[in-house]
C-alpha positions as CSV (number, residue, x, y, z in Angstrom):
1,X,0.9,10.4,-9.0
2,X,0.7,6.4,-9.4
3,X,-2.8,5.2,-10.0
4,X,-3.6,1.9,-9.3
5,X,-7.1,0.5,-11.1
6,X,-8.3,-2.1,-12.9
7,X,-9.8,0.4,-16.1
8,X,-8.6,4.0,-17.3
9,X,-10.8,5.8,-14.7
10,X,-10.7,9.9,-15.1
11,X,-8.2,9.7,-12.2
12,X,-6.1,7.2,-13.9
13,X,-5.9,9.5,-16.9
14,X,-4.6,12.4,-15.0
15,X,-2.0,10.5,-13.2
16,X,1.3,10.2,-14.2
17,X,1.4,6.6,-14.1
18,X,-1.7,4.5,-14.8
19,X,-0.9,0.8,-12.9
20,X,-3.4,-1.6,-14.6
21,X,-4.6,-4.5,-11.8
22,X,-6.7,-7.3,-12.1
23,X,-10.1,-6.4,-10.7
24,X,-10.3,-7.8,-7.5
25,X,-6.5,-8.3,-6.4
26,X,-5.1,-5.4,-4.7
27,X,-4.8,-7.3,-1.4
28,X,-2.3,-9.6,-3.3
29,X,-0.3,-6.2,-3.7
30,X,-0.9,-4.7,-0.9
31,X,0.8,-7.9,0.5
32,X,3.8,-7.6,-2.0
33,X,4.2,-3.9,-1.3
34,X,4.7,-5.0,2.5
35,X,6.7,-7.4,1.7
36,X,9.5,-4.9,-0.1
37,X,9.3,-2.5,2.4
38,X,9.7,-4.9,5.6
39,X,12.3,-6.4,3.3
40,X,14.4,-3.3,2.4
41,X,13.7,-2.0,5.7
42,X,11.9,1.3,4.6
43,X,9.5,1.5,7.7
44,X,10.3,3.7,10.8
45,X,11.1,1.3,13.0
46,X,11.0,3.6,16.3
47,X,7.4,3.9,15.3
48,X,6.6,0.1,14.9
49,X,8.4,-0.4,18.1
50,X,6.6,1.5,20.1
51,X,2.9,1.9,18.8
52,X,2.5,-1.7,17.2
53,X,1.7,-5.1,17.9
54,X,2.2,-7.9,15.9
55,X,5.0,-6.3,13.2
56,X,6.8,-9.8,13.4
57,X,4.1,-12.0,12.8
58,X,2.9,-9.7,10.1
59,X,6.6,-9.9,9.0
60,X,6.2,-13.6,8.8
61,X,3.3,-13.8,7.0
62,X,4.4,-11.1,3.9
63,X,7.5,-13.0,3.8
64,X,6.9,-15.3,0.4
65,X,4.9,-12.5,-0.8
66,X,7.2,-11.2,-3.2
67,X,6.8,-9.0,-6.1
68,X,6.9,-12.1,-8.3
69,X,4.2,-14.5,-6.3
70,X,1.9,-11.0,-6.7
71,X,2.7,-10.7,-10.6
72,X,1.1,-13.8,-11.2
73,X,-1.6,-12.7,-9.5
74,X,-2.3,-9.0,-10.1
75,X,-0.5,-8.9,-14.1
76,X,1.1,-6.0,-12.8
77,X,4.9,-6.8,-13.3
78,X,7.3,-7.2,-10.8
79,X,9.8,-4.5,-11.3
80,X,6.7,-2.8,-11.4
81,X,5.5,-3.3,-7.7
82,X,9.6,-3.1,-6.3
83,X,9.4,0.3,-7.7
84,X,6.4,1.4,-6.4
85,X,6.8,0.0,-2.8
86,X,10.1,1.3,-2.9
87,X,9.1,4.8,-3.5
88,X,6.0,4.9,-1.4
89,X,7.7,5.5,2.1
90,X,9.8,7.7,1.0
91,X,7.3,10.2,-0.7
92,X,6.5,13.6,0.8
93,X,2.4,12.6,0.3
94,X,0.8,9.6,0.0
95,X,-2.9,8.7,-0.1
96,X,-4.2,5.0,-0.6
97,X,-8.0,5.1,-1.0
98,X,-10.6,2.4,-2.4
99,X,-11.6,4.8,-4.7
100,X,-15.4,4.5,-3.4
101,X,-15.3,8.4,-2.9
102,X,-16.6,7.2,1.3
103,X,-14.2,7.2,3.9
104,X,-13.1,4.0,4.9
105,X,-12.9,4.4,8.6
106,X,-14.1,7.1,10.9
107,X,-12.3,8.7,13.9
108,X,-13.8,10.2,16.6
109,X,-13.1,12.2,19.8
110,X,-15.0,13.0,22.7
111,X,-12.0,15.4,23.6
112,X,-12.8,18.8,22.7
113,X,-9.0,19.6,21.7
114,X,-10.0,16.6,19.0
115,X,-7.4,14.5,20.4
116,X,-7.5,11.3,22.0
């Protein structure tokens, strides 16, 4: 498990990497993350083709946000983020929270199946 926080949190400690971040700048990698794995081509592309919109200008816009542009602004290293964006899609389980501990979005259905 890769932990990415700013201080040693008690989930930090327990993972088996502990990324350290500048507070405040996980959108800069975030952005760098996207940027490998638009760049390496590790994204289902079936998928983006047919349930998204806007994949090229997104594309476009994570394009000079590499690894090394987000270094200078996170302090986590370069080689760093490559390896970490690099691994994320092909991981069995992934889970990217805010660590607030409250979901970030809700979905709900007014199907009683719970779908659509």
């Amino acid at each position: 498990m890769v932990v990415v926080d700013p201080y040693l949190s008690d989930t930090a400690a327990k993972a088996q990497e502990w990324v350290k971040i500048r507070p405040g700048t996980d959108g800069a990698l975030a952005l760098a993350m996207a940027h490998v794995i638009i760049r390496d081509n590790l994204y289902d592309q079936e998928f983006v083709d047919n349930w998204t919109a806007g994949f090229q200008e997104y594309s476009d816009y994570v394009a000079d946000k590499t690894p090394q542009w987000a270094e200078g602004i996170t302090s986590v290293p370069a080689a760093t983020i490559e390896r970490i964006a690099s691994s994320a899609p092909t991981s069995h389980r992934i889970a990217i929270g805010d660590g607030s501990g409250t979901p970030t979005s809700r979905v709900q259905s007014t199907n009683p199946e719970g779908v659509g």
